[in-house]
KOLPADO-96789 format. One record per residue (C-alpha): residue number from 1; x, y, z; chain; residue in one letter. Coordinates in nm, 2 decimals, always signed. Each point is the difference from the previous one (the first is absolute). Layout:
BEGIN
+-----+--------+--------+--------+-----+------+
! seq !     c1 !     c2 !     c3 ! mol ! type !
+-----+--------+--------+--------+-----+------+
! NUM !      X !      Y !      Z !   A !    a !
...
+-----+--------+--------+--------+-----+------+
***
This chain:
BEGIN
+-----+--------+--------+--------+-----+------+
! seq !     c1 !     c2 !     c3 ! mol ! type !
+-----+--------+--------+--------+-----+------+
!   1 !  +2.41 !  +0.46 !  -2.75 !   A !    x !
!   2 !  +0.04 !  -0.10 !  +0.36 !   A !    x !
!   3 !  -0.29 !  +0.20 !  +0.08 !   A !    x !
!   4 !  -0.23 !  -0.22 !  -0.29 !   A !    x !
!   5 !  +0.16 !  -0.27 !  +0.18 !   A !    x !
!   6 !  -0.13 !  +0.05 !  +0.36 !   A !    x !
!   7 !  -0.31 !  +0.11 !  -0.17 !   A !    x !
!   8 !  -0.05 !  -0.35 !  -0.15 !   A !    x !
!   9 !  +0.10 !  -0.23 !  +0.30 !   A !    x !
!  10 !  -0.25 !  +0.24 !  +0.19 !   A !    x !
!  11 !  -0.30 !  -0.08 !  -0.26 !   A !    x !
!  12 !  +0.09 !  -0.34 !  +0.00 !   A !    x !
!  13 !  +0.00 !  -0.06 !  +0.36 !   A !    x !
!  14 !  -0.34 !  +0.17 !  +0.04 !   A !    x !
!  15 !  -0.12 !  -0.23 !  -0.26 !   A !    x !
!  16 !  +0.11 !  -0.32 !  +0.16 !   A !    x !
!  17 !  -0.17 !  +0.14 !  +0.34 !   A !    x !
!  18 !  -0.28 !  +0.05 !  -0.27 !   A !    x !
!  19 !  -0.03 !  -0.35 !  -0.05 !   A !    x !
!  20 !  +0.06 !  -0.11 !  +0.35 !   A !    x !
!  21 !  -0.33 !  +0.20 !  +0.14 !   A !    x !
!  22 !  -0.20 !  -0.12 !  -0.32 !   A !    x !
!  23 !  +0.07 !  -0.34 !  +0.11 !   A !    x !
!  24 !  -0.10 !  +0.03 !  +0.31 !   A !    x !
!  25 !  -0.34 !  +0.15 !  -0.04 !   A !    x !
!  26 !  -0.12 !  -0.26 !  -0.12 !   A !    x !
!  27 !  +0.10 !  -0.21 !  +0.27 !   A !    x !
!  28 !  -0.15 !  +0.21 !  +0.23 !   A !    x !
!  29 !  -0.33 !  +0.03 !  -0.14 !   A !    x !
!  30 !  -0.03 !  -0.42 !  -0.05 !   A !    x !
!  31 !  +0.06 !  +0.00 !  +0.40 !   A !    x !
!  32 !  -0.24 !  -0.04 !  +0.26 !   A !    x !
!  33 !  +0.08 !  +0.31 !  +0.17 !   A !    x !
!  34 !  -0.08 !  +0.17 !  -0.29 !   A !    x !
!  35 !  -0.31 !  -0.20 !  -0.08 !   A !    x !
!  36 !  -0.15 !  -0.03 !  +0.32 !   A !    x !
!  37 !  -0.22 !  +0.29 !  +0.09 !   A !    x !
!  38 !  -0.20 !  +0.12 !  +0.27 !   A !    x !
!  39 !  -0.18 !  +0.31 !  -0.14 !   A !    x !
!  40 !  -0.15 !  +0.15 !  +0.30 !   A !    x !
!  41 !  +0.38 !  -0.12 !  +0.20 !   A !    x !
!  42 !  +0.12 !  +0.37 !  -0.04 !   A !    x !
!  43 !  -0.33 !  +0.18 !  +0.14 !   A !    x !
!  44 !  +0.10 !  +0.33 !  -0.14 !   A !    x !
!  45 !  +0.28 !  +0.04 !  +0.17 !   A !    x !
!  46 !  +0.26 !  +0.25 !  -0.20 !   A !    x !
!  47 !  +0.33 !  -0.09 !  -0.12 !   A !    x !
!  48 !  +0.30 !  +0.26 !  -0.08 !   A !    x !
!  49 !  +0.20 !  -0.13 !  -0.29 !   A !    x !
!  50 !  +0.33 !  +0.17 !  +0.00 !   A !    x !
!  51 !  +0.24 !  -0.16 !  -0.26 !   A !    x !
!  52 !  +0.37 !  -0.05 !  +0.02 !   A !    x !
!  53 !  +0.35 !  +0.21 !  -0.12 !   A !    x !
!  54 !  -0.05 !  +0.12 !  -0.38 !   A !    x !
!  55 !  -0.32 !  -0.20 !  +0.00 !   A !    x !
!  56 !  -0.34 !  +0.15 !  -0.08 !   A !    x !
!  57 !  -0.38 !  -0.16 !  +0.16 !   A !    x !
!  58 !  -0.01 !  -0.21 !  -0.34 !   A !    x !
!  59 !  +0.27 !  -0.24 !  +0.16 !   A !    x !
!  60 !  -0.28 !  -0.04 !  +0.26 !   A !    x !
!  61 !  -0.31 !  -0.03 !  -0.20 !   A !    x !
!  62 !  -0.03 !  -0.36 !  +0.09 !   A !    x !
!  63 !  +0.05 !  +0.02 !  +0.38 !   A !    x !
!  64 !  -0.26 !  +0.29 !  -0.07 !   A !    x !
!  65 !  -0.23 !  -0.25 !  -0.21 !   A !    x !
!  66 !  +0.03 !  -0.30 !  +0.26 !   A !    x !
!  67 !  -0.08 !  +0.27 !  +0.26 !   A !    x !
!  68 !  -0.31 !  +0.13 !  -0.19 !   A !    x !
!  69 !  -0.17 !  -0.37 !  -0.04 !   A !    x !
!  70 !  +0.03 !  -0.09 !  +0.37 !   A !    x !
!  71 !  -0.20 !  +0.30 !  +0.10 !   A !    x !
!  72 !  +0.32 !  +0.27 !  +0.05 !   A !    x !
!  73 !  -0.02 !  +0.32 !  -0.10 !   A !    x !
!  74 !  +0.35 !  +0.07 !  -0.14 !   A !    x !
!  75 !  +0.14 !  +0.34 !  -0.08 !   A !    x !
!  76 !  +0.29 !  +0.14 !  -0.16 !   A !    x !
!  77 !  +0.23 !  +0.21 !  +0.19 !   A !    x !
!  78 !  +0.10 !  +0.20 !  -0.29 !   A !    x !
!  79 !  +0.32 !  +0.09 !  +0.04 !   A !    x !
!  80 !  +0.07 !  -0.03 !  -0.34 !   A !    x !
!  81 !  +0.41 !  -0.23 !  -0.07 !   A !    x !
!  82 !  +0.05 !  -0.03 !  +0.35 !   A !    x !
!  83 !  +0.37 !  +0.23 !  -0.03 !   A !    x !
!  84 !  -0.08 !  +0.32 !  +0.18 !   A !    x !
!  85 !  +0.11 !  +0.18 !  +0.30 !   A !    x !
!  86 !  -0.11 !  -0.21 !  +0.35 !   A !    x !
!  87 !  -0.18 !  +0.25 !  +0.15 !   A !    x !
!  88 !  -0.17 !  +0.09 !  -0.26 !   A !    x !
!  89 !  -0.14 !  -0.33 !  -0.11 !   A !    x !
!  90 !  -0.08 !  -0.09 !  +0.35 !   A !    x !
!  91 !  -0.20 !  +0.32 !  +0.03 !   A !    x !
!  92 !  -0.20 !  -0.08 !  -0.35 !   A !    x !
!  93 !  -0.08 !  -0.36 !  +0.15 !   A !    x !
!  94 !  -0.14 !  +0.14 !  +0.28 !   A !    x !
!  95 !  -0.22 !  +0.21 !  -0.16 !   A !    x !
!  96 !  -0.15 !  -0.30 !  -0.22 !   A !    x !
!  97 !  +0.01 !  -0.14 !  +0.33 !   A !    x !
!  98 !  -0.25 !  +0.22 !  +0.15 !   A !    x !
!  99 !  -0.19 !  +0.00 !  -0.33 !   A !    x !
! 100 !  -0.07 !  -0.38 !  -0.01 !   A !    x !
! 101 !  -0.09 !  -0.05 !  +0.36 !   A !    x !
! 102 !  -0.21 !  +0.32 !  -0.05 !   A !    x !
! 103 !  -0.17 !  -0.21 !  -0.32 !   A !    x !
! 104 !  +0.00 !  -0.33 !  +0.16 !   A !    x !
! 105 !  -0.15 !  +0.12 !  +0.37 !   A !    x !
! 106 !  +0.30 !  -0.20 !  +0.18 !   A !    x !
! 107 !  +0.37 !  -0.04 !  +0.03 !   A !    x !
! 108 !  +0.15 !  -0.10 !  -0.29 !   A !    x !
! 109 !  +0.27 !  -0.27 !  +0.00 !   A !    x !
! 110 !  +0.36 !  +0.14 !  -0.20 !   A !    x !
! 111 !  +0.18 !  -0.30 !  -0.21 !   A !    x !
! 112 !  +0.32 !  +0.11 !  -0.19 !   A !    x !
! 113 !  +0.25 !  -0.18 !  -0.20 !   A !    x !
! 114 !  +0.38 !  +0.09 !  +0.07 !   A !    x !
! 115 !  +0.07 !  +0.36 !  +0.04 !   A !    x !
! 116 !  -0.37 !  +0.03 !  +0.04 !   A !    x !
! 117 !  -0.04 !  -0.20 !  +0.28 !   A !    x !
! 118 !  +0.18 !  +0.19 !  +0.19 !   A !    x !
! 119 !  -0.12 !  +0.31 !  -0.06 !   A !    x !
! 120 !  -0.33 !  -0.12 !  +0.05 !   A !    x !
! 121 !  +0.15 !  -0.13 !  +0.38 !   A !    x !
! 122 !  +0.11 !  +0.39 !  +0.00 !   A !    x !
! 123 !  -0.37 !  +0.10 !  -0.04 !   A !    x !
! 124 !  -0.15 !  -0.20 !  +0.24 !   A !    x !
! 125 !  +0.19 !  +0.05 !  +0.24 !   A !    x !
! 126 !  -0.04 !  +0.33 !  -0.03 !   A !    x !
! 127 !  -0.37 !  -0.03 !  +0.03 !   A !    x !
! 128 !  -0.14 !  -0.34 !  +0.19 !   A !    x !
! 129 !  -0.30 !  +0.19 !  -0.01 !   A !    x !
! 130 !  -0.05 !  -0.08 !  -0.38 !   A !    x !
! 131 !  +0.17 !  -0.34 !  -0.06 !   A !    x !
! 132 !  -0.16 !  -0.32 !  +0.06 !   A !    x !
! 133 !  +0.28 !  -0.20 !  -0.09 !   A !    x !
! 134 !  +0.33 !  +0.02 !  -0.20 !   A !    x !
! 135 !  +0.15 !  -0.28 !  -0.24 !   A !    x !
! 136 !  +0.36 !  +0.04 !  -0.11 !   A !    x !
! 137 !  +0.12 !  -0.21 !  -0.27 !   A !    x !
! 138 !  +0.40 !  -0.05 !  -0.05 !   A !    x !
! 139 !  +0.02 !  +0.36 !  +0.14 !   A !    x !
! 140 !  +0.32 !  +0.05 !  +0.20 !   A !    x !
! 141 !  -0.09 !  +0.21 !  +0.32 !   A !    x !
! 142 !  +0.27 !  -0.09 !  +0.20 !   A !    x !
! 143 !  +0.22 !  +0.16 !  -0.27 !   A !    x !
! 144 !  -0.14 !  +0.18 !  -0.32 !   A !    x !
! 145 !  +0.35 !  +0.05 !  -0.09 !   A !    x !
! 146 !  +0.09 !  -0.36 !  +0.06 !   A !    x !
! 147 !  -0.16 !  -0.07 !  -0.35 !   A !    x !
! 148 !  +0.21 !  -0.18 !  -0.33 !   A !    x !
! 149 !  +0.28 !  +0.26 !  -0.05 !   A !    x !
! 150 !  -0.13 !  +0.04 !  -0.35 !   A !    x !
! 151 !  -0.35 !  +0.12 !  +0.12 !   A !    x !
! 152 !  +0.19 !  +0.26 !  +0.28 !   A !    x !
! 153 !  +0.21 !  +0.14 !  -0.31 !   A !    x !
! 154 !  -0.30 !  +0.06 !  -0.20 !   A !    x !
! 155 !  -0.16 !  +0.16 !  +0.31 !   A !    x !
! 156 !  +0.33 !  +0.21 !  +0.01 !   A !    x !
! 157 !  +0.00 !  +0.11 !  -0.31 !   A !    x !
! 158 !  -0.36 !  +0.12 !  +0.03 !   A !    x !
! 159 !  +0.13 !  +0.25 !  +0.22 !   A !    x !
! 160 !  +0.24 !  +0.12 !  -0.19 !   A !    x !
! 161 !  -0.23 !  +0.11 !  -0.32 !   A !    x !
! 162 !  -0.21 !  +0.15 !  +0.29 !   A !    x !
! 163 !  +0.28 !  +0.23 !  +0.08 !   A !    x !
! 164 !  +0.00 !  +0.09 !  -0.39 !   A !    x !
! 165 !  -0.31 !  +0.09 !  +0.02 !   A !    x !
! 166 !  -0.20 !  -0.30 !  -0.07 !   A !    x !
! 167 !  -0.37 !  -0.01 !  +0.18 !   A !    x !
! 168 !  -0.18 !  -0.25 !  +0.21 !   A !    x !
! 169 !  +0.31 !  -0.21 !  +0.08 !   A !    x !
! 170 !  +0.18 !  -0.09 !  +0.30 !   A !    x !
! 171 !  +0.29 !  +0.27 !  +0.11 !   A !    x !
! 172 !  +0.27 !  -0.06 !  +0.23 !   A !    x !
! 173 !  -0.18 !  +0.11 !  +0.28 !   A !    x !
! 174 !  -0.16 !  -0.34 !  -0.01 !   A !    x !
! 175 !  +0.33 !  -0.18 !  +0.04 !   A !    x !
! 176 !  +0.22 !  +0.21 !  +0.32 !   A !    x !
! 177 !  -0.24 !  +0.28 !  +0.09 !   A !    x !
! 178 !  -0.30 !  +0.12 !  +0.26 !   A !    x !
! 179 !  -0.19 !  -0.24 !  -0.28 !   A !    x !
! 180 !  +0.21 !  -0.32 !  +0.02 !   A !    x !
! 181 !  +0.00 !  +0.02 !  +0.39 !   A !    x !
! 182 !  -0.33 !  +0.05 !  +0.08 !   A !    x !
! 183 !  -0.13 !  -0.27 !  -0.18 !   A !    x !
! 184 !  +0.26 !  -0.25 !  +0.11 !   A !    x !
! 185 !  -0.10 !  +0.05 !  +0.36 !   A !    x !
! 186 !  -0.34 !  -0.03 !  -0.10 !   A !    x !
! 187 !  +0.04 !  -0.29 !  -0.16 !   A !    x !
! 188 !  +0.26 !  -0.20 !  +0.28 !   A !    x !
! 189 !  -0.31 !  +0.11 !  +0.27 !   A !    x !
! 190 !  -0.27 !  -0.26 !  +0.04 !   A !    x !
! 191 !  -0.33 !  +0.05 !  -0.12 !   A !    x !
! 192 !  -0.28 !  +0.08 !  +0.15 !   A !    x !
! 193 !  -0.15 !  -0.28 !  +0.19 !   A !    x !
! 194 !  -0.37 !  +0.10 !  -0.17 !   A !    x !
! 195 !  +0.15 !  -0.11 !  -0.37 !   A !    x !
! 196 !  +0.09 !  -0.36 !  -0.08 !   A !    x !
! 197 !  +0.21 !  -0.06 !  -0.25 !   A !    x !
! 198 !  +0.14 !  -0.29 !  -0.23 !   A !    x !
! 199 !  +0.34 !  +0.00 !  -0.15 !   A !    x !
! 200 !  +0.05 !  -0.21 !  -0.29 !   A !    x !
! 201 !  +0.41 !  -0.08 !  -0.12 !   A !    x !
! 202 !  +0.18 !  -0.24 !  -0.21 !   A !    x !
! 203 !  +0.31 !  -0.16 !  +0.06 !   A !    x !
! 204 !  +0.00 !  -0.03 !  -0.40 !   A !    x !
! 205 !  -0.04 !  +0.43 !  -0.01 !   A !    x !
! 206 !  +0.33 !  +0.13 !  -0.14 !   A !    x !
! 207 !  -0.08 !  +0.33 !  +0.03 !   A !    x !
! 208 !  -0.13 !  +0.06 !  +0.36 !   A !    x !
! 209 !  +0.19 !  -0.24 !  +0.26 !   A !    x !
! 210 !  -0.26 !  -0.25 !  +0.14 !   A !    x !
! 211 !  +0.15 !  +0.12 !  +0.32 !   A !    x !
! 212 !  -0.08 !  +0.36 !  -0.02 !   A !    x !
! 213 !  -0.40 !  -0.11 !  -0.05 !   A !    x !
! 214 !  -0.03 !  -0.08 !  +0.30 !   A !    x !
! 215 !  -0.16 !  +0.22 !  +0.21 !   A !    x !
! 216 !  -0.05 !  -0.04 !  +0.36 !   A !    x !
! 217 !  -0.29 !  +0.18 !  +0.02 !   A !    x !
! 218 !  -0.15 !  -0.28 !  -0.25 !   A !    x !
! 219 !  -0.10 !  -0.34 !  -0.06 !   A !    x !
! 220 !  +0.23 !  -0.13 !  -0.24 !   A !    x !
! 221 !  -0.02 !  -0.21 !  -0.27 !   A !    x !
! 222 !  +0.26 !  -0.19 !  -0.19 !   A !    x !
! 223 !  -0.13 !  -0.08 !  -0.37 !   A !    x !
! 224 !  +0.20 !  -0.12 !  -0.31 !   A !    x !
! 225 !  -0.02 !  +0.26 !  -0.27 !   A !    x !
! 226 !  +0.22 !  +0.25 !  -0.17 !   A !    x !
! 227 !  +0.00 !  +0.37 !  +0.11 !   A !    x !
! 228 !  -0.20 !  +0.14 !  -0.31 !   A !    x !
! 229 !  -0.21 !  -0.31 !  -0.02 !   A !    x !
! 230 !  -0.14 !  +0.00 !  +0.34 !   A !    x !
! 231 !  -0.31 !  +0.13 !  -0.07 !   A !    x !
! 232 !  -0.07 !  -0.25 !  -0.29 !   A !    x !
! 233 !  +0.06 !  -0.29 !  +0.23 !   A !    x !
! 234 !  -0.25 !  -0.21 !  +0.12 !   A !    x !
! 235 !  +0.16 !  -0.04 !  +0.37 !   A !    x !
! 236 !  +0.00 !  +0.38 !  +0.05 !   A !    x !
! 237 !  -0.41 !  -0.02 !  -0.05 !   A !    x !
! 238 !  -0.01 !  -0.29 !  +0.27 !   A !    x !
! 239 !  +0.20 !  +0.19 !  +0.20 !   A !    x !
! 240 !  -0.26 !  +0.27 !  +0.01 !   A !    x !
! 241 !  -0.30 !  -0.11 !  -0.06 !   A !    x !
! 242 !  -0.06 !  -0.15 !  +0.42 !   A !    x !
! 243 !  +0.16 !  +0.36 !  +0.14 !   A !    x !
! 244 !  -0.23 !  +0.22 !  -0.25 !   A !    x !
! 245 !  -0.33 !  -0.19 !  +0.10 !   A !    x !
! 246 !  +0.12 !  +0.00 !  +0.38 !   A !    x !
! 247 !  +0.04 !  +0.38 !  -0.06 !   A !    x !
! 248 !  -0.34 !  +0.06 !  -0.21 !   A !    x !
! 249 !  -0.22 !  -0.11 !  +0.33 !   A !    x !
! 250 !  +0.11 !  +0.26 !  +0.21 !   A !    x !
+-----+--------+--------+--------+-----+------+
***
């Protein structure tokens, strides 16, 4: 009974998030930053969509249309829920990467939501040669681990149905070994000076600390939206739409 119980308050909370995202859609596409467009703005240049924690590219598909109508050519990183190993997901986005600048004929600028945005800093760090720019949205470099307890205990118990056996999800490797360490330095060093990059945080985010958002390797932005709903609000789009075109006449 307790387990129909937890079952319940979990549906119902996702349906009240539901309603929160549905509400502000339509808010979004009534702005200006949604309905002012520049089609030629984005002048082909590629964009690497990687989506946050336990989120597939659907929860990006309109950064991904708003991209598309200004001239961008967005992509999706396909990394499937976003809830496997480190290493291995940083090692898939670098191969769609190199697969989109090979399709677009330039650099290709990485944007990430959350967890993604920081493995998308991962990436191009990893190689400058490839990324024209990186946007992190309400992605916690300075401390993955930093994120809403609840959202680290999910994490945690990913690793544990790994041990059982489970595939494609994080293992503990991620969390205290070689894995966790590597990318932690990676992350606290600065980027390289040849890819600009815009954080975006909330001081309304109750899942990654506004504080941990902000990179020093980054501009950084301060907008007022929710963690899950900062792709759906209309600030993040003004945030990004002066960097992007700055980027796009490389």
């Amino acid at each position: 009974m307790r387990r129909v119980r937890e079952l319940l308050r979990r549906i119902d909370v996702q349906e009240q998030m539901l309603l929160v995202l549905l509400g502000m859609v339509p808010r979004l596409l009534r702005d200006s930053a949604w309905r002012q467009v520049k089609k030629t703005q984005g002048a082909g240049l590629g964009v690497l969509l990687v989506p946050g924690f336990g989120c597939g590219s659907h929860t990006l598909t309109l950064t991904r249309t708003w991209l598309r109508a200004r001239g961008y050519r967005p992509a999706d990183a396909r990394i499937g829920l976003n809830v496997g190993c480190t290493t291995e997901l940083v090692d898939r986005i670098e191969r769609q990467l190199e697969a989109h600048a090979e399709t677009t004929g330039r650099r290709v600028v990485l944007l990430g939501q959350s967890r993604g945005g920081w493995l998308g800093r991962l990436v191009a760090a990893r190689r400058p040669d490839l990324a024209r720019g990186l946007v992190m949205a309400g992605s916690p470099v300075l401390d993955p681990l930093g994120a809403h307890p609840k959202a680290v205990r999910v994490a945690r118990l990913l690793t544990r149905l790994s041990t059982l056996g489970v595939p494609g999800l994080l293992n503990a490797d991620c969390f205290t070994g070689s894995c966790y360490r590597a990318h932690s330095e990676a992350l606290a060093a600065a980027l390289p000076a040849e890819v600009p990059a815009l954080a975006v945080s909330s001081r309304l985010d109750r899942i990654a600390p506004w504080r941990l958002c902000q990179d020093p390797s980054a501009e950084c932005v301060d907008i007022r939206s929710s963690h899950t709903g900062m792709a759906l609000h209309p600030d993040f789009y003004r945030a990004l739409e002066p960097r992007l075109a700055a980027w796009a006449t490389e």
